[in-house]
C-alpha positions in Angstrom: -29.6 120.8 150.5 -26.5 122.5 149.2 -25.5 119.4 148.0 -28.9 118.6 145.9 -28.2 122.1 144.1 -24.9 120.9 142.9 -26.1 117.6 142.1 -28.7 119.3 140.0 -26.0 121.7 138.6 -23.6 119.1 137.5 -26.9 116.6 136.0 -26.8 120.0 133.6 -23.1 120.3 132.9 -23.9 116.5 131.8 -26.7 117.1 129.4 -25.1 119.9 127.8 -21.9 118.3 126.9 -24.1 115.7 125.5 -25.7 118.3 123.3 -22.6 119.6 122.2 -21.0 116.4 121.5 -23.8 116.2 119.1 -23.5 118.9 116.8 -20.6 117.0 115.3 -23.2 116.0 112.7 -23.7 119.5 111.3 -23.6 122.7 113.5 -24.9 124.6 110.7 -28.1 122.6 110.8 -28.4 121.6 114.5 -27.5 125.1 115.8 -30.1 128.6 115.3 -28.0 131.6 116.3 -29.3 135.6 116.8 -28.4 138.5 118.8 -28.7 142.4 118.7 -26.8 144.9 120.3 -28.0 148.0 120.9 -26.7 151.8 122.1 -28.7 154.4 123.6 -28.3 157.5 124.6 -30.4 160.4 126.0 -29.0 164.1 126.6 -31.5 167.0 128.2 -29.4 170.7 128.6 -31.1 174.0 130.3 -29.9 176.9 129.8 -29.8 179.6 133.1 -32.7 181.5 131.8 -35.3 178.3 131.2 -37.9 179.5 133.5 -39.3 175.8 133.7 -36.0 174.6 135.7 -34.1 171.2 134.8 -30.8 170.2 135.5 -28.6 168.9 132.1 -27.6 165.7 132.0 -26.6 162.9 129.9 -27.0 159.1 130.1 -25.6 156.4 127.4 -27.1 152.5 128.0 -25.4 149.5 126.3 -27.2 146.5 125.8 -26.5 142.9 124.3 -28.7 139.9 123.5 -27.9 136.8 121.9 -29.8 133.6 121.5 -28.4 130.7 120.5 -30.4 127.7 120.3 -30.0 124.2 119.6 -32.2 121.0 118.0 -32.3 117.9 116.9 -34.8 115.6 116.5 -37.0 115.4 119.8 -34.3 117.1 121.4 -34.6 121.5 121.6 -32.0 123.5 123.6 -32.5 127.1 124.2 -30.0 129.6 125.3 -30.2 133.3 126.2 -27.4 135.8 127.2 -28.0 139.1 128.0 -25.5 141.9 129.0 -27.0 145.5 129.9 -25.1 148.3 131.4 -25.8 152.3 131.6 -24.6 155.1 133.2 -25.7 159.0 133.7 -23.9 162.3 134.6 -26.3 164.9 135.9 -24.2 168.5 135.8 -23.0 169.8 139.0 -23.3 166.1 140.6 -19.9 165.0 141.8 -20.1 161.0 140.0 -21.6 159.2 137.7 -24.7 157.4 138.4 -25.5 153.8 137.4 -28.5 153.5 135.8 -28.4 149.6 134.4 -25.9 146.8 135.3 -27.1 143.1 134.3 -25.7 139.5 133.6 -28.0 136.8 133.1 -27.7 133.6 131.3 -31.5 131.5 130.8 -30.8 128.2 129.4 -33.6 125.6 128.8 -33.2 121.9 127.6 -36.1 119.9 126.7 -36.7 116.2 125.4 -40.4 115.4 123.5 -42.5 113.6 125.7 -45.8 114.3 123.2 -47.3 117.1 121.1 -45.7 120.3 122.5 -44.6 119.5 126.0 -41.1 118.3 126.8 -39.2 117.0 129.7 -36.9 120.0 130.8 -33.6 120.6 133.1 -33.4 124.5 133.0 -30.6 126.8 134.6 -30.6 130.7 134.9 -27.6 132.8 136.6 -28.2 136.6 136.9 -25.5 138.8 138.7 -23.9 142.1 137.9 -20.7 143.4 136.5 -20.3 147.2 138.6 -20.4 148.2 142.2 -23.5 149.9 143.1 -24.0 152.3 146.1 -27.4 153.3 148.0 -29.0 157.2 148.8 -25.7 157.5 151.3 -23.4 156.8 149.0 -22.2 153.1 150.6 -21.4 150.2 148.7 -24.0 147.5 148.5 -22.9 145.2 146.1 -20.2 144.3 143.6 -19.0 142.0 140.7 -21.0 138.6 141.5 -22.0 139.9 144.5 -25.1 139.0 144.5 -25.0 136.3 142.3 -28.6 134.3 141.8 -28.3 130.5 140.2 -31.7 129.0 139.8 -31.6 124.8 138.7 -34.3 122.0 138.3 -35.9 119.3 136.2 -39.7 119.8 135.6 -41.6 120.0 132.1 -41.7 122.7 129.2 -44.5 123.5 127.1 -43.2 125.0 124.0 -45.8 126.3 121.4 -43.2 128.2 119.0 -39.9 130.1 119.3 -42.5 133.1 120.8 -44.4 131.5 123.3 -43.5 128.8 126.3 -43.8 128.2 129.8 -41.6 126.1 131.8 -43.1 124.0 135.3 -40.3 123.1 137.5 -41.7 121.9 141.1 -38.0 121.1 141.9 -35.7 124.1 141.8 -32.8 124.8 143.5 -31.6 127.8 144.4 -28.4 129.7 145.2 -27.9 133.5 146.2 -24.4 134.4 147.2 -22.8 137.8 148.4 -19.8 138.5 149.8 -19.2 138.2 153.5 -18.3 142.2 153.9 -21.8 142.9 153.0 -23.3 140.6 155.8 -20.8 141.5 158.4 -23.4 143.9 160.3 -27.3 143.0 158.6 -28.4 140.4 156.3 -27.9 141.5 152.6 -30.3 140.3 149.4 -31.9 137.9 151.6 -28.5 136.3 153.1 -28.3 136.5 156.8 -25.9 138.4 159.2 -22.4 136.2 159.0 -23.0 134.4 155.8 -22.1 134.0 152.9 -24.7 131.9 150.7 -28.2 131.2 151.3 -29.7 128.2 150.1 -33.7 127.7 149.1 -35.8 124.7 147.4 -39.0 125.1 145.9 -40.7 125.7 142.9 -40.1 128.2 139.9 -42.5 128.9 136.8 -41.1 130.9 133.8 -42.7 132.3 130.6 -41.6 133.3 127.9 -43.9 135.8 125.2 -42.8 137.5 122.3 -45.5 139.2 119.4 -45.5 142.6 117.3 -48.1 145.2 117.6 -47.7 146.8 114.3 -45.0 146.3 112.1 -41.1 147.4 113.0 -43.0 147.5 116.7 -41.8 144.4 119.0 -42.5 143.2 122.7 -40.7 141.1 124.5 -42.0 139.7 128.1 -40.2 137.6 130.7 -41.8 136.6 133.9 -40.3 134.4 136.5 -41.7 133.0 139.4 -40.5 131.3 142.4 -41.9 129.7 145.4 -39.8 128.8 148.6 -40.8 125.5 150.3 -38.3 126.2 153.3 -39.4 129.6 153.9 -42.6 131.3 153.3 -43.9 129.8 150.5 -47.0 132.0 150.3 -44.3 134.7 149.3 -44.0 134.3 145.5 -40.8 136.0 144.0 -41.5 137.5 141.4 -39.3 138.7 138.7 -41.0 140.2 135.1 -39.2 141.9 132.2 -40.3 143.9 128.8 -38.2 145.2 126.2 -39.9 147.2 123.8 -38.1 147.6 120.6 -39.0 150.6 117.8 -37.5 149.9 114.3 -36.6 153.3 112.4 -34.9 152.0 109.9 -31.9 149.3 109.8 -29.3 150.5 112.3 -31.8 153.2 114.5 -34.7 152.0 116.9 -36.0 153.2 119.9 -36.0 150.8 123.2 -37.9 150.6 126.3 -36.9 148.3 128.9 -39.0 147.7 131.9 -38.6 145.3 134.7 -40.5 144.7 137.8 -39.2 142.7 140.5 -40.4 141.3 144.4 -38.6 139.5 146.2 -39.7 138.9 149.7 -36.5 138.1 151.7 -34.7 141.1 149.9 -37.0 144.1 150.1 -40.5 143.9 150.8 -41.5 146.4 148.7 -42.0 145.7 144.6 -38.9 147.1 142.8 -39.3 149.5 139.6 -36.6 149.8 136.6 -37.4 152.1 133.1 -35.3 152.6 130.8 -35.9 154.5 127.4 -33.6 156.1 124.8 -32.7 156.2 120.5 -29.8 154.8 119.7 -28.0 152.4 117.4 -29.4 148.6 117.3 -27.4 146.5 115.0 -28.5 142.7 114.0 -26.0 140.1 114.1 
């Protein structure tokens, strides 16, 4: 099975450098390219005598996301990268809490079969960059540990830039920690010993962005993911929305939400906010 992954991985690599090969013709024609970074930061301070109690604190988020997408003719290759990281120092606490840490890399390539629906190979990677550390204060992951690849061929409807959902009935799937984070209990759905689990099944993702009013964006992600090995009545489940709230060109306000369950992790659905004003800059 391992081997089908990397089959599928490397049937990718091929198609892409195909792709690149060519843009020779004109990459400022074949190639759309957008991305936004963004800077919040929130602050709350108390003073001894606030009756209502609180404990100051400050917490700063940095986020980046960049598209860059390709086409040409009957042939559409989209790309996403984002990057998010944030931290927060409550007073009297002795460190500094992570409160955001995410890699991921979506990319989607598609050949017209008719209309609006494409033949696809799609490949997502989503990891971390900092160590993070549970209620006791024990490290339970690291840099690309875990690490999630996701692979498979299947078929893409694509109505516009803002709306498209992706079938693939034949995904691969990759999770890999490392071994010190197995040696006593399974960890993110690795067992006891190991290094790598392996799954095959079948994986949906949409994609959904529309404004509500103007300078007021939302952006949803959902994923879903079947496992034909294992449980496949278990349905993984992994849904994000970024809110973004233009002031003006440089200042916006950003909520980030993400929901995720994931059976063979946590059986339990997994909550992440995060809000704050900041600096958004357009590039």
């Amino acid at each position: 099975m391992k081997k089908t992954a990397f089959s599928l991985l490397f049937l990718f690599a091929i198609i892409s450098v195909n792709a690149q090969e060519e843009t020779t013709k004109d990459t400022t024609k074949l190639w759309t390219k957008k991305g936004n970074i963004s800077l919040l930061l929130n602050q709350s301070a108390y003073n001894k005598q606030w009756l209502g109690g609180g404990t100051s604190n400050v917490a700063g988020n940095f986020g980046l996301n960049y598209d860059f997408n390709y086409k040409n003719g009957d042939v559409v290759w989209d790309n996403k990268f984002i990057l998010a990281y944030g931290l927060s120092k409550i007073k009297g606490a002795e460190k500094i809490a992570k409160t955001d840490d995410r890699l991921e890399l979506n990319s989607l390539w598609g050949k017209n079969a008719q209309g609006e629906w494409y033949y696809s190979m799609f490949f997502n990677f989503k990891s971390q960059m900092d160590s993070g550390f549970d209620k006791n204060n024990i490290k339970i992951s690291h840099l690309f540990s875990p690490a999630y690849f996701q692979v498979g061929p299947g078929m893409w409807w694509k109505k516009n830039n803002h709306l498209s959902v992706n079938f693939s009935p034949a995904t691969a799937k990759l999770i890999i920690v490392h071994p010190h984070f197995t040696e006593f209990g399974p960890s993110f759905g690795v067992l006891q010993g190991d290094s790598s689990r392996f799954e095959f099944g079948a994986s949906i993702s949409g994609y959904y962005k529309f404004n509500i009013m103007t300078n007021v964006g939302i952006e949803n992600r959902l994923n879903l993911y079947s496992n034909y090995l294992d449980k496949p009545q278990n349905i993984d489940v992994d849904y994000q929305m970024n809110v973004i709230m233009r002031i003006n060109k440089y200042l916006s306000a950003n909520v980030a939400v993400q929901a995720i369950y994931d059976d063979n992790s946590i059986q339990a659905v997994q909550v992440r906010e995060v809000f704050g004003l900041g600096v958004n800059y357009g590039f």
